[in-house]
N, C-alpha and C positions, 0 to 999 in steps of 0.2 A: 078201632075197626081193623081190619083185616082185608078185604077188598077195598079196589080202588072204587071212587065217584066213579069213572066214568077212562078208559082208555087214553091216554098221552103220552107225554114225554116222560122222559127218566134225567133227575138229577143225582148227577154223583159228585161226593162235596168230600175233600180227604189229599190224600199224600202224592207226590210225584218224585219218585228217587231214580236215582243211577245205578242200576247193580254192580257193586265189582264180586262176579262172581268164580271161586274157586272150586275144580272138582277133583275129590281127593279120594284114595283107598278107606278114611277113617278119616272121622271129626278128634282132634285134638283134645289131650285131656288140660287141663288150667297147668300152665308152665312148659307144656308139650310143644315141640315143633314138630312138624309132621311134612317128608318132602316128597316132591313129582306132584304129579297131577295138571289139570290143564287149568285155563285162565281166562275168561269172555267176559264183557261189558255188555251188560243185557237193559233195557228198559224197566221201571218197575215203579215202586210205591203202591201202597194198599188202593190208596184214591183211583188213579191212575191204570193200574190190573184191573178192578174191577170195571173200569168205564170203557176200557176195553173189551173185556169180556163181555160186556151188554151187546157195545155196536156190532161186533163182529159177530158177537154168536146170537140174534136176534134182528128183528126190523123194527125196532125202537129207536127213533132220536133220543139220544145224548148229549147232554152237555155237562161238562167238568170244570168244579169251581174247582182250584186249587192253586199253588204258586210254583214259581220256577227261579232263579239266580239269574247273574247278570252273566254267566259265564260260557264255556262251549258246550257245556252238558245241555244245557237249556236249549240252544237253538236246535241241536237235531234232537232231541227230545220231542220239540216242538213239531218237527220236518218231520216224524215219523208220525206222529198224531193227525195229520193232515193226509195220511192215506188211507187214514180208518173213516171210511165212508158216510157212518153215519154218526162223528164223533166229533160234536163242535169244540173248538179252542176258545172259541169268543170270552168265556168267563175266565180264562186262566192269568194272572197278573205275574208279572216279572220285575224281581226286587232287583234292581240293579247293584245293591251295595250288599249283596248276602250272594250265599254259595246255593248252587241246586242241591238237593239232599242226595244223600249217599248211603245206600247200605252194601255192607262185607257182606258174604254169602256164601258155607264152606256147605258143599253135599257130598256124601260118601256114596259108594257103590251101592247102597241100600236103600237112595233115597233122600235120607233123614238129612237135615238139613241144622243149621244154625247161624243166626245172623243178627249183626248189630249195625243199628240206622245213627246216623249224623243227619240230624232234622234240616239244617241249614234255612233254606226258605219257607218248607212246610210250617217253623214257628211263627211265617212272619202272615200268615194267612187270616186275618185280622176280623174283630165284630164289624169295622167300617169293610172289608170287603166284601164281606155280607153285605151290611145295609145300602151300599151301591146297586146292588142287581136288582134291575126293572121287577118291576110285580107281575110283566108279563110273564117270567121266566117261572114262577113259581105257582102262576096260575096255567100254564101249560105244564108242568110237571106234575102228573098225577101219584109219582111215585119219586122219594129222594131219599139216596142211601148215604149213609154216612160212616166212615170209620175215622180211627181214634188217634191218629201219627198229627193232628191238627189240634190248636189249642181245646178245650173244654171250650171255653167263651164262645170259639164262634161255633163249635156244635153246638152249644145252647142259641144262640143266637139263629142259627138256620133252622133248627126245632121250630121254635116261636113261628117263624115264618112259615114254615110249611105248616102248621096247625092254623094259622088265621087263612091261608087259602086254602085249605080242604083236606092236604095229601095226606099219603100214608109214611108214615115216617121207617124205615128203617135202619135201625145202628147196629154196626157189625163191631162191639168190643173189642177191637184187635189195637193195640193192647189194653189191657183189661186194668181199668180205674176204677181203686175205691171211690172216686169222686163221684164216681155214674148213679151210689146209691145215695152218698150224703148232699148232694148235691138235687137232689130229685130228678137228674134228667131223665129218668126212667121213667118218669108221671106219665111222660104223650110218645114214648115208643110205641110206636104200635107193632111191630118184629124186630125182636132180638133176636142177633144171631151168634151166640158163643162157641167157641169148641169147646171141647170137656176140660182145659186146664183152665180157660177164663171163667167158664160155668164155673168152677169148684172159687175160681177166685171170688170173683160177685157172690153168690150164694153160701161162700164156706163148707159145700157137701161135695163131696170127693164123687167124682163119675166114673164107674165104670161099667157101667150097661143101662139097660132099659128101665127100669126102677129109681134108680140113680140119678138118671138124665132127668127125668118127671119129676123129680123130689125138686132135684134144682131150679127147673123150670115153673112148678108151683110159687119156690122160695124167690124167684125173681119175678113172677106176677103179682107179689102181694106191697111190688114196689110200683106198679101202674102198667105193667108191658101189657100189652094183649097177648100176644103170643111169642113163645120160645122157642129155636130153633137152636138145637145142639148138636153141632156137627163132630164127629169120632174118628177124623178122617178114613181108614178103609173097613173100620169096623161098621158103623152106621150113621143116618141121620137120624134122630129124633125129633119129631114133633109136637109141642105142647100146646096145644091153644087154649083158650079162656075156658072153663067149664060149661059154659053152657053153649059151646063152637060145637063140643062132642071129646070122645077120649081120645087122649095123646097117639098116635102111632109112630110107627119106625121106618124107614126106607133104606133097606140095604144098596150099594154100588154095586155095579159089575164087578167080576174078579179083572184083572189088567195086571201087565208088568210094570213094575214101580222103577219109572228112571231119577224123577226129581219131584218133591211133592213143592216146592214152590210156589207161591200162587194158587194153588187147587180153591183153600180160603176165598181166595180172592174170585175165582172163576164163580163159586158155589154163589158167593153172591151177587154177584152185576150178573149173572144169568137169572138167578129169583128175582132179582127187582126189575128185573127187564121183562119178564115171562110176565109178573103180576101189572107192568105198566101199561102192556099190552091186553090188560082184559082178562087174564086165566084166571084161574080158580086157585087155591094155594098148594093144592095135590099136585097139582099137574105143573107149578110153577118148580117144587120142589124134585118134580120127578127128572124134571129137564135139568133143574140147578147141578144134582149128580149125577145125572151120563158126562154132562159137561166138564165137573170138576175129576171124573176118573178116566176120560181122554186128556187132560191137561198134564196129570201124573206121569205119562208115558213119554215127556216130553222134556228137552230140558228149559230152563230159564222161566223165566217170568211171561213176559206176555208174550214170547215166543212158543207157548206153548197151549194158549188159549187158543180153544176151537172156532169154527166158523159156523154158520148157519146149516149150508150143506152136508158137515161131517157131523153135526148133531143128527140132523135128520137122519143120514146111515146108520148111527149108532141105534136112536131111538127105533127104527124100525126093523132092527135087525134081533132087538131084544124082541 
C-alpha cells in the first residue's frame, strides 16, 4: 500500500550522531591537506534529521527509536531533542559502555559535501530493542520510516512489526545495502526512497534522468516495494508507483542558493513520512517533502537547517 489506514503518529527508527563539521574552499583529494576554513559541532545522524524534520516541519507526533552513548555528546544531544515540541525521547536508549556516533563533515563553497560516520551506539540499537517497545507504539504509528546507519536485523525486525499492526512502511536506503535485495527486506517496503547513486547501487541502472530513474524504480519493484521515490537532489524528484497506482511523474525543486546540501535527504523524508502520517495523499506529501528539502539547502549544518512549520507554509504559498 501507499496510503495510510487511517492518520497518526510517525515513527522514526535509525542513527543519532555528532557532527564534527568542517567548512572549506574545496573538499580534499585522497593524500590532500586542505587549510582555513571554519569548524562547528552540529547535531545529526540520519534517524535523528529526519525526526526532526517531521516535528518541526509538520504537526505530527514523533517518536524516535534510536541510541545514544554514555558520554557528553549524548546528554545535550538529548537536551536539545527535548525542545523539539513535538519530538518524544521516550524510545531512545543510552548504552553506557559505547561512544554516541560520530560523523566528519567537510563542505566546500559549493555545497557538496563529504562525510564519514563512526557508528559507535547506533550498532548497538538491537532486535531486543525493538522487541521491548509496547504495541501501543506501533499501533499509534500509522507511518514508520526507517534508514540504514542501524543494524539490518533490527530494520528487519521493526518491518515485521509494523506490517503485523497495519503501517506503512518506509526505508530511506541511505546507505545503500546489497543486503536490502538478498535478504528480502524489500518484500513489505511499501516506499523506497533512494537518490540516484543508491538507486544505481540496488538496481545496477546508472540514473541520470527521467527514464533512468523509472527503469530503476521498475528494477526495484520487482523486488516487492510498492513504490519508488528517487531523489536527484536539485535536479529532480521521481516518482514511481506500482503500475496500476498510474504513470511514474517527476517533481522539480525551486531554484535556491546552495550553502550546504547536508541533511536535504534527510529533510525530503521525515517531511514525506510526516505529510503521509498525517492523512495526505502521496502528491501533495512529496510536493511539501521538496519545498522542505530546498529551504534546508540554503542553510548550513544538519538539523540547523531543517524548516519549521510556518516557513514551509511561506514557501509553499509563495510558489
Amino acid at each position: 500500500m501507499t496510503t495510510v489506514r487511517q492518520p497518526g503518529e510517525l515513527l522514526v527508527v535509525g542513527s543519532i550522531n555528532r557532527d564534527l563539521v568542517f567548512q572549506t574552499s574545496q573538499l580534499p583529494s585522497p593524500g590532500e591537506t586542505v587549510l582555513g576554513g571554519d569548524f562547528c559541532q552540529i547535531n545529526g545522524g540520519k534517524g535523528a534529521n529526519q525526526a526532526v524534520a517531521a516535528a518541526r516541519g509538520s504537526s505530527v507526533l514523533v517518536q524516535l527509536l534510536a541510541a545514544v552513548g554514555g558520554d557528553c555528546y549524548a546528554e545535550s544531544i538529548l537536551e536539545s531533542f527535548r525542545l523539539e515540541a513535538r519530538l518524544s525521547t521516550e524510545l531512545i536508549q543510552q548504552v553506557a559502555d559505547a561512544a554516541t556516533g560520530v560523523a566528519a563533515i567537510m563542505v566546500d563553497d559549493q555545497g557538496e559535501n563529504m562525510i564519514c560516520v563512526a557508528a559507535g551506539a547506533n550498532e548497538q540499537l538491537s532486535t531486543e530493542a525493538v522487541a521491548v517497545v509496547a504495541d501501543q507504539v506501533f499501533e499509534q504509528a500509522s507511518v514508520v520510516l526507517l534508514s540504514a546507519e542501524i543494524p539490518l536485523s533490527t530494520i528487519r525486525a521493526v518491518i515485521r512489526r509494523t506490517v503485523q499492526h497495519g503501517g506503512l512502511v518506509i526505508l530511506n536506503p541511505a546507505p545503500a545495502l546489497q543486503e536490502f535485495r538478498d535478504d528480502d527486506v524489500l518484500a513489505d517496503v511499501d516506499i523506497l526512497t533512494p537518490n540516484e547513486h543508491e538507486a544505481r547501487i540496488l538496481s545496477g541502472i546508472e540514473v541520470t534522468g527521467f527514464a533512468s530513474a523509472v527503469q530503476a524504480g521498475r528494477c526495484l519493484q520487482r523486488f516487492g516495494v510498492t513504490t519508488v521515490i528517487v531523489t536527484r537532489g536539485a535536479q529532480d524528484v521521481v516518482v514511481v508507483p506500482c503500475v496500476e497506482s498510474g504513470e511514474p511523474w517527476v517533481v522539480s525543486p525551486p531554484e535556491v542558493q546552495v550553502t550546504d546540501t547536508t541533511a536535504a535527504g534527510d529533510c525530503f523524508n521525515g517531511l514525506l513520512a510526516a505529510e503521509l502520517a498525517r492523512g495526505q495523499a502521496l502528491a501533495q506529501a512529496v510536493e511539501v517533502a521538496v519545498v522542505g528539502a530546498s529551504i534546508s539547502v540554503t542553510r548550513a549544518g544538519a538539523q540547523t537547517s531543517l524548516p519549521t512549520v510556518a516557513e514551509l507554509g511561506l514557501r509553499i504559498r509563495s510558489n
